[in-house]
N, C-alpha and C positions, 0 to 999 in steps of 0.2 A: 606346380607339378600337376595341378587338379585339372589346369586347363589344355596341359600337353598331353593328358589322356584323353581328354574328351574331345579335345582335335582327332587323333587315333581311330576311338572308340565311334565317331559318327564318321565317317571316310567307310568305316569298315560296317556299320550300319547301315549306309545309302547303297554299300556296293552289295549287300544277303539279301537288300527288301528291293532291288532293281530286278529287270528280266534280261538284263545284259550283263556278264559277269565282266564283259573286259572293259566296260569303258564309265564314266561319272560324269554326271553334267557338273561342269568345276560351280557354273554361278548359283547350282540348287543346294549343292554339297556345302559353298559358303557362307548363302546366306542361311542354311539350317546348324552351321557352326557356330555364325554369329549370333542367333537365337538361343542357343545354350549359354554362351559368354554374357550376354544380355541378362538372364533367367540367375546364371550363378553372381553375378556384380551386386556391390554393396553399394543400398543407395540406390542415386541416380548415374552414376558415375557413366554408364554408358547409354544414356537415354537418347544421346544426340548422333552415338553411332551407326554408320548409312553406308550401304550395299549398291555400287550402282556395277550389274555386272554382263556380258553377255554370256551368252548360252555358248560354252565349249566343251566341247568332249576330250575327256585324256584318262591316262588308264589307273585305277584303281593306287598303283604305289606312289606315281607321281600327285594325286591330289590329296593324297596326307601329307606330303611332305609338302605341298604351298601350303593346307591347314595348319598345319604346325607353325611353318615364317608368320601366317597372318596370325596365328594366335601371339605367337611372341610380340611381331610388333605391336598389335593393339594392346595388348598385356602392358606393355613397356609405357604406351600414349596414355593410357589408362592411369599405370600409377607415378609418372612423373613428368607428364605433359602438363598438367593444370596444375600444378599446388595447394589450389585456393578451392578448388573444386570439378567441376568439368565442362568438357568443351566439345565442338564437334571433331572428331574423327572417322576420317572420311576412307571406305577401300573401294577403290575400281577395279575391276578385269575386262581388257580388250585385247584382242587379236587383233592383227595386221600381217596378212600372210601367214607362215609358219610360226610367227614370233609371237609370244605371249606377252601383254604387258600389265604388271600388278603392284599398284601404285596405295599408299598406305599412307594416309596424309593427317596432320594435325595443325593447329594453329596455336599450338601453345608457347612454352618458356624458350622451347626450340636446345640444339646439342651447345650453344655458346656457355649455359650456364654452367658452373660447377660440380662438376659427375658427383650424382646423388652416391651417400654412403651407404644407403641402403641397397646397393647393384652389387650384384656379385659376377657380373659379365657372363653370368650362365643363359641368358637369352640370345647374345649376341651369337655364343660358339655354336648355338642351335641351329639359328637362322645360318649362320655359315656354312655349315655342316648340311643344312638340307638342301640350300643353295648348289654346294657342291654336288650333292647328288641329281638334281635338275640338271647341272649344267650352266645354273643359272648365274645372272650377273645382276651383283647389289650394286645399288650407287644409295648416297641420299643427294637432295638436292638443296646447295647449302645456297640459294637463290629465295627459296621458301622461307617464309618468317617463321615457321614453329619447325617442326622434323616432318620433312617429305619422305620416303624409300619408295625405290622402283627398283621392280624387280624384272625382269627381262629373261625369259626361256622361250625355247620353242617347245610345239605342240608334243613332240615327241624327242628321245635322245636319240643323238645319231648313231650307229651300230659303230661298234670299236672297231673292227676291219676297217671302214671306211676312215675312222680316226687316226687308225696308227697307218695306212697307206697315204693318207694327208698330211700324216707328221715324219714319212718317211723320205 
């Protein structure tokens, strides 16, 4: 719970102490999330954790809600990726035209093992749920030997007019 507020709580941070109220740079926004995640971890557990992102601008509601996906997944790679200890976990953000791609990678036990009893699927409905709200499309990628996720949105949502005359 500690870490879905401070996702929140730094989105809304980066957007008082900016001179633009409407927009966030996602990769300054991220890698100062990941730095708190880093700061609050027990241990080493996320020492190997790595930001490779570019500089994209998107507006203030939509980059809490990727901080929150990427908090959950890391949260998730963090406590049952490794068992034995930790490993590297890897987040990208790249653009390609209007499409966003946010990719969340680990090389750990991977989803074939035994769903830990310790999950109460509360990250998952999270990440669904913001997803939902992006617009955006999860996959993971069951090619990858530990748990990959990409997440795939565009820069902006498309206005509902133009949604519901395209679904008309």
């Amino acid at each position: 719970a500690m870490g879905r507020v401070t996702a929140v709580a730094q989105g809304h941070r980066r957007l008082y102490t900016s001179h633009d109220l409407k927009s966030v740079l996602l990769n300054q926004y991220l890698e100062a999330l990941l730095e708190d995640l880093r700061r609050s971890a027990e241990g080493n557990k996320m020492s190997r954790l790595t930001l490779k992102a570019e500089p994209i601008e998107i507006d203030p509601d939509r980059a809490v809600a990727i901080g929150i996906i990427v908090n959950e997944l890391v949260m998730n790679a963090v406590k049952y990726a490794y068992p034995d200890g930790s490993g590297p976990i890897d987040v990208t953000l790249k653009a390609i035209g209007d499409d966003v791609f946010l990719t969340i990678a680990d090389d750990g036990v991977g989803l074939n093992v035994k769903a830990d009893p310790r999950s109460t699927g509360m990250g998952q409905r999270i990440v669904s749920a913001m997803a939902a709200k992006l617009e955006a499309e999860v996959e993971r990628d069951p090619g990858h030997a530990g748990t990959k996720v990409l997440v795939r949105f565009r820069r902006v949502n498309k206005p509902a007019m133009k949604r519901e005359a395209a679904a008309g």
